[in-house]
N, C-alpha and C positions, 0 to 999 in steps of 0.2 A: 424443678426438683434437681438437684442435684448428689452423686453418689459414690462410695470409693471402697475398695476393697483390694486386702493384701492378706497373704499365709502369715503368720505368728507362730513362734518357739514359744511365747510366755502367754499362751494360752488360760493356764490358769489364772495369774492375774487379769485377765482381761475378762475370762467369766465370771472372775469377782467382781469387777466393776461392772460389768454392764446390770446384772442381776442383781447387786446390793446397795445399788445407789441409791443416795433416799427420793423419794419421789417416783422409783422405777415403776411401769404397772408392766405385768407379763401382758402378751399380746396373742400367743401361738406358739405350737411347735409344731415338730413330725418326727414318727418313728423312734421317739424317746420313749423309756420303761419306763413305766409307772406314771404318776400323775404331777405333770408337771405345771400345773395351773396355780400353785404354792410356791413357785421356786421365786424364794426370799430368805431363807433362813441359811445359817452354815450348815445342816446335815443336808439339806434338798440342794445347797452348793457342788458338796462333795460326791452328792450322786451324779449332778449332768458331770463332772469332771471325770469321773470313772467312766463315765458310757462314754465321753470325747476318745478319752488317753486308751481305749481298748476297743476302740471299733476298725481300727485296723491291724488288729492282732493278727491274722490271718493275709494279712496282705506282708510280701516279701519283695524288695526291687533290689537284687543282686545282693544280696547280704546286707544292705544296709537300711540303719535306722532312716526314716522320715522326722527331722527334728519340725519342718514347721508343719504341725499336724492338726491348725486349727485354722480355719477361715473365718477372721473378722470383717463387718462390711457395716456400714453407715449410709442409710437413706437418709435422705432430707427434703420433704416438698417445703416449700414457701409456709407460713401461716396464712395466708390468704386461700392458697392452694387446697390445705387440712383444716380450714376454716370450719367449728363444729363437728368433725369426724371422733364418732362412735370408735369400741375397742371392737367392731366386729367390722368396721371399714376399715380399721386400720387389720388386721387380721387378713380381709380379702386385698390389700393393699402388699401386705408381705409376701402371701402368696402369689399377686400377680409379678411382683421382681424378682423372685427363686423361678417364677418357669420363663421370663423373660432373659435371664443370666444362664438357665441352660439352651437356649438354643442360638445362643453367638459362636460360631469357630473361626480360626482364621488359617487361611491358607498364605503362600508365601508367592512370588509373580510366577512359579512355576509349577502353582498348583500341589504344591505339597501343604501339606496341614502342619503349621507352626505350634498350632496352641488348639489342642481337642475339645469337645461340647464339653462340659461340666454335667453332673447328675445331682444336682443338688437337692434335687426333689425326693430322691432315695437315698438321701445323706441323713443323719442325724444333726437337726439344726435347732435353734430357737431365737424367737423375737420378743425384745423389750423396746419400749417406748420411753423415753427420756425429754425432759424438756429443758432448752439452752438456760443456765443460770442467770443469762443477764437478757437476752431477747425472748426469752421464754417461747421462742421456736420448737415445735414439737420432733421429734425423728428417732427412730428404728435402728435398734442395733442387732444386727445378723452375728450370731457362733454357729458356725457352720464344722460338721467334721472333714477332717480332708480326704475320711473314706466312705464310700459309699456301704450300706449294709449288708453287700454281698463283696464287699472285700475289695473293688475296684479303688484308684485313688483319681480325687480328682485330679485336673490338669489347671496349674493356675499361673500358668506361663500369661503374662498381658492380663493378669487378672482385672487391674486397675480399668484397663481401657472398656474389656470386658461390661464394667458396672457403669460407667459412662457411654458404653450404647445401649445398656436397659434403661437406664434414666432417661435417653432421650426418645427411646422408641415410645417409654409410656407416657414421655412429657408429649411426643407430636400426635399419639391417638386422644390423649385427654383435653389438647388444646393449652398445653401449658408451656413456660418459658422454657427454651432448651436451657442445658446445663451451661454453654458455652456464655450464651447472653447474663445468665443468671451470675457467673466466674466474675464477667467483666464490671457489673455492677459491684461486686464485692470488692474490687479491686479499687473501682474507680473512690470505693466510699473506703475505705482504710487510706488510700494517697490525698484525700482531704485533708482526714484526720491525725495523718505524720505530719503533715505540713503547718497543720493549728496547729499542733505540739511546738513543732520548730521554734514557730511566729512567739510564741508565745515563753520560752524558753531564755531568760536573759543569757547564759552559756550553755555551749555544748556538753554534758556528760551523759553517760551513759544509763549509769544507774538512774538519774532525773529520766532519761528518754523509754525506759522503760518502767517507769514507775506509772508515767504518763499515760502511754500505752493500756495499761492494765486498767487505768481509772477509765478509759474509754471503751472498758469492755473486751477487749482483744487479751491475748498474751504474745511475747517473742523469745524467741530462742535463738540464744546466739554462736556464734560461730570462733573461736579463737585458734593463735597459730601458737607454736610451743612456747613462743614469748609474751603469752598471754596478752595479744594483740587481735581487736575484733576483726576479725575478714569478710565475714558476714552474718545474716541474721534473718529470720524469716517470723512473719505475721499467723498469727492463727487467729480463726475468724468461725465461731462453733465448733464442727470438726473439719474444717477449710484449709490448709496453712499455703501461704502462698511467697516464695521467696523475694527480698526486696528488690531482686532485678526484674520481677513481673509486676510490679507494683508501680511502679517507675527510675530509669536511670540515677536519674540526680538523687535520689534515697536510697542508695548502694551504701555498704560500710566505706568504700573510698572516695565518696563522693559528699557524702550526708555535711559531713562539720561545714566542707564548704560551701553546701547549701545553705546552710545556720546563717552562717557570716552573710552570703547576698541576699538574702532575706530580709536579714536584719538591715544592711546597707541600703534596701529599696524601702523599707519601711525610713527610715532616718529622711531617706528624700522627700517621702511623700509627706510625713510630720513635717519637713523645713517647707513646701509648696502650699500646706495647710496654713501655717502661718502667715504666710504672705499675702495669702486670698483673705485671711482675715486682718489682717494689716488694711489692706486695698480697699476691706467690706469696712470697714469703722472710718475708714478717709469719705465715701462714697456716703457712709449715714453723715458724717459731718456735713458735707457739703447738700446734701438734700436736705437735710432740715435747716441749712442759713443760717447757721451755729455763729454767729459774730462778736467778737468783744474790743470796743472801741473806745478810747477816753472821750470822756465830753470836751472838756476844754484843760487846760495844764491848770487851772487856776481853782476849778471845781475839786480837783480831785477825787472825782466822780469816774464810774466806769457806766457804760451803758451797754448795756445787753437785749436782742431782738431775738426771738424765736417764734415760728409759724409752727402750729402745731396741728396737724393731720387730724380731723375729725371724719370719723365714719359715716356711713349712709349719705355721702355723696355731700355733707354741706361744705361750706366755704372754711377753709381752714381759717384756726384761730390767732390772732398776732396779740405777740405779749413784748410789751416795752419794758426794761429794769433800770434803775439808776439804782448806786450801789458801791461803799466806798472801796478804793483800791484796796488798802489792806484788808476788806471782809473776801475781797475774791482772792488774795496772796494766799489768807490762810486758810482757805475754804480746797486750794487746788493742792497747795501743800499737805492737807489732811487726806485727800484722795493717793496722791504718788508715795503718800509713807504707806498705803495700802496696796496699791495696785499688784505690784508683785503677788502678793501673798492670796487674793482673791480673781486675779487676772480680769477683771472688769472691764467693759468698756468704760472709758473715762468720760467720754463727751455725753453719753449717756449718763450714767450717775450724776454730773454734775448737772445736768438741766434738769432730771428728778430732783436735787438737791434746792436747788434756785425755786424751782415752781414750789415745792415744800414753805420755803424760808419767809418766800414773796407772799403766800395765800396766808402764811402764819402772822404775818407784821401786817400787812391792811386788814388782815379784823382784829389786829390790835391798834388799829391806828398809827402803825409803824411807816418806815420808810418808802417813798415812793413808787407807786406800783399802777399800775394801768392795761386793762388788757380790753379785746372788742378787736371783729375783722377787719377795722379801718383803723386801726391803729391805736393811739392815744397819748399824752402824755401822764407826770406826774402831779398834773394839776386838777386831774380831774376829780379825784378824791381828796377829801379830807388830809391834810400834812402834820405830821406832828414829829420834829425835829427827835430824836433817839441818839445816845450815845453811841457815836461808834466803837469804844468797848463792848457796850452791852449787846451791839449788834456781830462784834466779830465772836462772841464770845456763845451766841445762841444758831451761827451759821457754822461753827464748827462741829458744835454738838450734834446742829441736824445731818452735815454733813456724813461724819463719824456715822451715825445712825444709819444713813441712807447707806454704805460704800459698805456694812457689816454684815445687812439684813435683805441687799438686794441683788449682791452681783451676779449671782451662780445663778438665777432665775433671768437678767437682763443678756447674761451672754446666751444662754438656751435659748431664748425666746428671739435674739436678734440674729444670732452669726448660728443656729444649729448645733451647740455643742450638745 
């Protein structure tokens, strides 16, 4: 749980909000006229605001007005924490942090009293329960008067710290996170998410960094100097807000753009090393599967092609012989590199898909030379039936084309991880 409280001049607007919000439910009060278990409407408004603005009519300090005369304050347990809690546990919930916040005082090293008990319990106060718009985290908003019903004023000198040793006295009797640990997690999880923003950011502006911001739930506020120059800027996180130099250094306003820039410069390396590892991976497949292309003889004009091909459940890999005219592989590879760019394929791959397509297509046609079996073979072993090699460059391109359009974006995920 964590929790915060400060005196407010613009009291009124704030028991406007807390009380009109949609979704608000009332929770409790104390020591308020009449019935306040309806306060939602504008006239049931203007009644806590009159009982606030006149409950310390009767109190006087040296002739002067008291301008911040209303005590706002913000509980929040975890949702895990208010996991299923009833409006009558959150009610015994309010009440146990109004008698926890009055009996803090603080003394100073010489034992004098800096900041006196609070009476909040004899104050005219009320609670509403709110839930976060985007984590739908539940928590309690305290109007507190700043005088007590018998005319005393409270003292809200260190008030802040004050509600930050209630939260943790009833975080360590309940077993729950202290507020400090609960801070640091907030922290650590908003300096994630500046960072993705960053990463993800082609340039630095500002309006882009907090448009970002927003769609991630948060909001910030920024900081500028008379030359409408950002100085700085702070994260709100519920009712949290946390400055960007508690967040982390390097996402300060003077520090941020050039974190952009090394960011962006360590991504560039790590994309140019990603390349090369696939560079190195497609030289590595080549050479494991014995990808070879060699002329038969000058006089053939034949190419001959070998591939062993890995068969699963442990049998004998399979070997495939191809003879195959030079110009059916010129423009079988030329179809591949007029694509490559545009599909980033591995090559050596497509084209052996390609060949095993062309080859299985032409022996049950009784096409061009083709042999396969784990000890080898040649192209005698089958039936020969002499084929144009027009008709053959001209159906190795087609399949080519076919294969290099319909297969790459599935050949490179499957081989290199993309």
């Amino acid at each position: 749980m964590i929790a915060r409280a400060r005196a407010v001049a613009h009291g009124n607007a704030y028991t406007t909000y807390a009380t009109l919000k949609r979704d608000a439910e009332f929770v409790c009060c104390e020591n308020m006229a009449g019935d306040m278990t309806a306060a939602v409407t504008d006239d049931d408004l203007d009644n806590i605001w009159l009982q606030f603005k006149y409950a310390g009519e009767n109190y006087i300090a040296k002739g002067k007005a008291v301008s911040r005369n209303l005590i706002a304050m913000e509980v929040s347990p975890t949702k895990d924490e208010s996991k299923g809690w009833t409006l009558e546990q959150w009610k015994w919930f309010a009440h146990r942090f109004i008698e926890e916040m009055d009996k803090i005082e603080f003394r100073d090293k010489n034992g004098k009293v800096s900041s006196k008990r609070m009476d909040l319990a004899h104050s005219k106060w009320i609670a509403m329960l709110h839930h976060d718009a985007k984590s739908g985290i539940p928590h309690l908003h305290f109007m507190v008067s700043r005088f007590t019903i018998d005319g005393r004023i409270n003292d809200t000198n260190l008030i802040g710290l004050k509600a930050t040793m209630a939260a943790n006295s009833i975080n360590q009797s309940l077993g729950w996170k202290q507020s400090q640990e609960i801070s640091e997690e907030h922290k650590a999880e908003i300096k994630n998410a500046l960072y993705d923003i960053l990463r993800n950011m082609n340039r630095f502006d500002w309006n882009v960094f907090l448009q970002k911001i927003k769609e991630r739930g948060y909001s910030a506020e920024l900081k500028k100097d008379r030359n409408d120059e950002v100085v700085g800027y702070r994260i709100k996180r519920g009712n949290s807000k946390y400055n960007a130099s508690e967040i982390g250094r390097q996402l300060t306003a003077s520090r941020i753009e050039a974190t952009w820039r090394q960011l962006h410069k360590d991504m560039e390396a790590e994309t140019a090393k990603r390349k090369a590892d696939e560079q190195k991976a497609r030289i590595e497949y080549a050479e494991r599967h014995h990808f070879v292309c060699e002329p038969v003889s000058p006089d053939t004009k034949k190419e001959h092609f070998e591939f062993d091909r890995s068969i699963a459940d442990g049998k004998e890999p399979e070997h495939f012989t191809f003879e195959v005219s030079e110009n059916l592989v010129d423009a079988m590879c030329s179809s591949f590199k007029a694509l490559e760019d545009e599909f980033e394929f591995v090559l050596e791959e497509v084209i052996e898909t390609s060949l095993f397509v062309f080859f299985e297509l032409m022996s049950a046609t009784g096409g061009s030379g083709y042999s396969s079996g784990s000890c080898g073979g040649s192209n005698n072993d089958l039936p020969h039936k002499k084929k144009d090699d027009d008709d053959e460059l001209l159906r190795a391109m087609r399949i080519a084309k076919a294969v290099a359009r319909s297969c790459p974006r599935k050949v490179i995920r499957h081989g290199y991880g993309r």
